[in-house]
N, C-alpha and C positions, 0 to 999 in steps of 0.2 A: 647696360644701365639697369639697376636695381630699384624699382620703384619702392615709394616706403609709402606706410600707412600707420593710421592710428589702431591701436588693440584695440579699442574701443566701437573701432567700424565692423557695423551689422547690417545695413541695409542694404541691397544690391542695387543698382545703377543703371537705371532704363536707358538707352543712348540711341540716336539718330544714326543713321550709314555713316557721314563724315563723321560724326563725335570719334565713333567703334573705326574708321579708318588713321583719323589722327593717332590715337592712343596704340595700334598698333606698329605704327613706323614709330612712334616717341617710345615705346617703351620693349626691349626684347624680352623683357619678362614673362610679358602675354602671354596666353595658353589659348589658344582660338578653338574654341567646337562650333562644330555646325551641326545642329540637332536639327535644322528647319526643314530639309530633304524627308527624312524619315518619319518627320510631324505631316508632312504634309502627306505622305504616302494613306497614314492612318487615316487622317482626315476625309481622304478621297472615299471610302469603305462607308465610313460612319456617315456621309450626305449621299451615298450611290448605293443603296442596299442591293441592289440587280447584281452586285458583283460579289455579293456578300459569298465566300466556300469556293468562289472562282480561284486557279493559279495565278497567284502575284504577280509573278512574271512575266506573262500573259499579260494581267492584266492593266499592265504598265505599258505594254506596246498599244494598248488601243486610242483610237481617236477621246474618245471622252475624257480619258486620264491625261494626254496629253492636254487640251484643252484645260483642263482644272488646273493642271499644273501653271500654266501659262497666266491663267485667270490671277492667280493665288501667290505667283512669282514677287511680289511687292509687300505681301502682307507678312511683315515681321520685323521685328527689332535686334536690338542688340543688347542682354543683358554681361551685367558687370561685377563681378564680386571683389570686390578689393582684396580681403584676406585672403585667396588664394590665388589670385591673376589670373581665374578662368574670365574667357568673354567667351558668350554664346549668342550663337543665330537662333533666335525664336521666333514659332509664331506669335501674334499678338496676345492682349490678353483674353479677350473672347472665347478665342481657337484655344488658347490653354488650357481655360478652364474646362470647355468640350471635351479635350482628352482628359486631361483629369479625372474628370469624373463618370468619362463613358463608359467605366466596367462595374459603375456603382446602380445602373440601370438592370431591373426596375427594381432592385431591393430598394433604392430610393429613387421616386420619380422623378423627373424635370422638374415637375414644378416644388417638390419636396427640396431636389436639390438647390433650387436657386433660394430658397427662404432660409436652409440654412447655410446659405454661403452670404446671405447677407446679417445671419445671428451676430452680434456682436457682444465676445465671450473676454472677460479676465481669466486667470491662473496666475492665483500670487504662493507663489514658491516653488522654486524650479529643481525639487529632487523627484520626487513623483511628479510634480507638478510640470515637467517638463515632456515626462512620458502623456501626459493628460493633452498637452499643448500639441503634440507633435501629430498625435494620432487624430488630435479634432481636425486639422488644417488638412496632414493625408487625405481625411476623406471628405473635402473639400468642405469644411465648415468652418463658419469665423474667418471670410477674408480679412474682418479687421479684429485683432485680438492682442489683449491687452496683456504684458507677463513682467512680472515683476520679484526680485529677491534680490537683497544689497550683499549677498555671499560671493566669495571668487572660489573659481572649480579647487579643489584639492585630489590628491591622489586616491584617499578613501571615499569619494564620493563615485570613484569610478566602477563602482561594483551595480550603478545603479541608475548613473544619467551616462548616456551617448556622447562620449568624448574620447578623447587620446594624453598623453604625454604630453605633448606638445601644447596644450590647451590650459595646462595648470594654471593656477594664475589670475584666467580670465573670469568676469563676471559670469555667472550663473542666465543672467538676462542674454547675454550679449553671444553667448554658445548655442542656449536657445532659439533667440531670434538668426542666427546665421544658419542653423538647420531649416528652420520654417522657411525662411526666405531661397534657400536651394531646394526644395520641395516645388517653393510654389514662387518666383520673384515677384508676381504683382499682388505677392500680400503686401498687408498695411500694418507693421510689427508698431504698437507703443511699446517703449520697456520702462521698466519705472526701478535702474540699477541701486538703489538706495531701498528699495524695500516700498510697504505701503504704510501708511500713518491713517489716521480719521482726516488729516486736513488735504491729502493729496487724492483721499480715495472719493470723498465726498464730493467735490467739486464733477468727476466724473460720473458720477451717480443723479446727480442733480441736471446735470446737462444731457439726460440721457443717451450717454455713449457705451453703455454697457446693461448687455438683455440677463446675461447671468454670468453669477461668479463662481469660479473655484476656488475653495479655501486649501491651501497646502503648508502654510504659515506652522512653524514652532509655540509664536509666541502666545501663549494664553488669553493675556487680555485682549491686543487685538484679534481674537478669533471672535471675542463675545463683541466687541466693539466693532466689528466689520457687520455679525449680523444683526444689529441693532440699527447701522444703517441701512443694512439690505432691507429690514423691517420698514424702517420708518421709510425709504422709495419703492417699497414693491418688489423688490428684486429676488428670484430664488438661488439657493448656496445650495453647492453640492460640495461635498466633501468625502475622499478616501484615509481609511488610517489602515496604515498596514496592522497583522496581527498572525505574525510569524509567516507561513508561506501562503495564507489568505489573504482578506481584506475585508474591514466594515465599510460599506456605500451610507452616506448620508445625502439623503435628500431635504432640503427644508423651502417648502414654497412658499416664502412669504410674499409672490404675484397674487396669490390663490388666498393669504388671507391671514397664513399661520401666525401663529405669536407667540410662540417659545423658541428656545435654545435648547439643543439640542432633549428635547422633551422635557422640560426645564421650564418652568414662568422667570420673568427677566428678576422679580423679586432676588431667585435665589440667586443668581449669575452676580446681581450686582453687590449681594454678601458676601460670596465666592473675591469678586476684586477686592473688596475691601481688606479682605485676609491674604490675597496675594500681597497687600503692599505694607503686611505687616511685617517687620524686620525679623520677629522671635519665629515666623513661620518658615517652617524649610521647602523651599519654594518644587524641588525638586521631589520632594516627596507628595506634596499635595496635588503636583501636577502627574504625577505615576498614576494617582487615586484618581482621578479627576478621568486620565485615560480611560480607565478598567471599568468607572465603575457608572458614568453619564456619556462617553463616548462610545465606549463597547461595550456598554450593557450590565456588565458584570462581571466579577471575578472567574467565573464558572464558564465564561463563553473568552477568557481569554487563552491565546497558545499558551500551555505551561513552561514553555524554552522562554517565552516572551515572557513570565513573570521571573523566573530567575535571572533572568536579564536587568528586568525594570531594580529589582533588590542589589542584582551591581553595580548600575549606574549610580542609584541611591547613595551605595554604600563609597562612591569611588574608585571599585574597582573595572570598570570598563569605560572607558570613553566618553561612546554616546548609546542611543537607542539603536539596538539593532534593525537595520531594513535588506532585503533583499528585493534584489534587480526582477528576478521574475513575481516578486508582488509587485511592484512597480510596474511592471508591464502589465501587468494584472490589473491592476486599479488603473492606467491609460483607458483599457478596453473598456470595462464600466462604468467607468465615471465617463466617456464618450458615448455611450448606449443612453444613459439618463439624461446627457445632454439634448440626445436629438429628439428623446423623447417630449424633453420639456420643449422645444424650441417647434417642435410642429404640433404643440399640443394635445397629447397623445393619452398623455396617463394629467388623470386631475388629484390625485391623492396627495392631500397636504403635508407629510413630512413619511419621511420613510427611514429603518436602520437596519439595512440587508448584509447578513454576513454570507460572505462568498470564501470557504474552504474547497480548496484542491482534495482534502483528503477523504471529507463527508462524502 
């Protein structure tokens, strides 16, 4: 028997012993692991430091290990992935997060680590924005994180988000959230597959569910309209623009006080939209300009491949904006350094625009 699901399913499925024993006699499609032996093996190390450089082997035959094991025999669940019919033996969630994050000590302390495992982070647009998401939750931050883009994967996006063939098709959100959730199953994924508007984003904003956002969004006006909200609730926006095989970091703390756009008073931004939504405006050229010369600085600090690019998109001879995979990886790592930095309150400096070249 072939179980079926929806493409749309991304959340993985905590289950009780029966739940996880019905679903294997109903369904042969299962794929049964048992990670909890090997979880537990860690675990014994990490609470028994007296064995820490001891042989494993060893020290698996001793009374104390034995003992822990016996103790420990009960603590675990049974996770469930729909999309690919794994179920697995885990420890709970406690014990997960423990290992998780026990090789991140002491570059992040306990208690650094549990503050930002309880940051609660957006990432709206999931082409960089998914490398940004995956790397923050890897290193145990933003159990609850918010990721949003109403795109489904294409072929050409593969040079640059973590997908397969097989994956075409699907939502941007819903590729994402099923990575996070195999990383870590008792994350808490919102997706928001339709993208974010001012009416869906505010309401989150307003309910305080969200400590800061990532901006990865194409779309111009809401980039200005998303930090006009972050403005008016406190909230700080980090944002990556790639710039050939570099990256510009933006930082903008409007927790801390700021009140500009991207170094910008909102005066001009909201001159700026009014001429976006002029018809005789070519929207594609202003927004090249707009790139080059208030987001990265200047003409003179951009890649020169990336300005004869920005001139064929213009002109319609290429597609879209060129991006590569290892600046996207590039700006994950970054834009998650600034995260933690703001979320343990580290650095106080109210907006920031750091270019990071491989080449310099």
């Amino acid at each position: 028997m072939i179980m079926k699901f929806e493409a749309s399913e991304y959340r993985s499925l905590i289950l009780s012993n029966d739940k996880a024993n019905r679903l294997k006699r109903g369904n042969n499609a299962v794929i049964v692991v048992d990670s909890f032996n090997r979880q537990i093996n860690e675990l014994f190390f990490i609470d028994n430091h007296k064995y820490i450089g001891a042989d494993k082997e060893v020290v698996y035959k001793t009374q104390d290990f034995k003992k822990y094991k016996t103790k420990k025999e009960k603590s675990f669940v049974w996770v469930y992935y729909p999309w690919n019919y794994h179920l697995v033996k885990t420890v709970r969630a406690d014990d997960y997060f423990r290992l998780k994050t026990n090789r991140n000590q002491d570059l992040i302390t306990a208690a650094e680590q549990k503050k930002l495992y309880n940051y609660k982070v957006a990432v709206f647009g999931m082409s960089v924005g998914s490398n940004i998401a995956f790397v923050a939750t890897q290193a145990g931050i933003a159990r609850e994180i918010t990721i949003a883009d109403f795109d489904n994967l294409d072929n050409t996006n593969l040079n640059r988000i973590f997908g397969g063939v097989h994956q075409i098709g699907l939502n941007k959100c819903v590729l994402a959230a099923r990575r996070i959730y195999e990383d870590n199953p008792f994350a808490k994924v919102r997706i928001m597959p339709k993208g974010i508007t001012e009416d869906n984003l505010e309401p989150l904003l307003a309910q305080k569910k969200l400590n800061c956002l990532v901006d990865e969004i194409d779309n111009l006006p809401m980039k200005i309209n998303l930090r006009k909200l972050a403005l008016k609730y406190k909230v700080p926006v980090i944002m990556v623009t790639d710039n050939g095989n570099g990256i510009v970091l933006h930082i903008e703390r409007y927790d801390l006080g700021y009140k500009k756009i991207f170094h910008r008073p909102l005066s001009y931004w909201n001159r700026k939209l009014r001429e976006f939504g002029d018809p005789k405006i070519n929207k594609m050229q202003m927004v090249g300009s707009i790139i080059m010369k208030d987001i990265v600085g200047g003409i003179h600090l951009v890649d020169p491949e990336m300005i004869k690019s920005v001139k064929k998109v213009i002109s319609k001879k290429l597609v879209s904006w060129p991006q590569l995979g290892s600046a996207a990886m590039l700006g994950g790592v970054y834009a998650v350094y600034a995260l933690k930095k703001i979320a343990l309150s580290k650095d106080k400096q109210l907006v920031a625009r750091i270019h990071i070249n491989p080449h310099l």
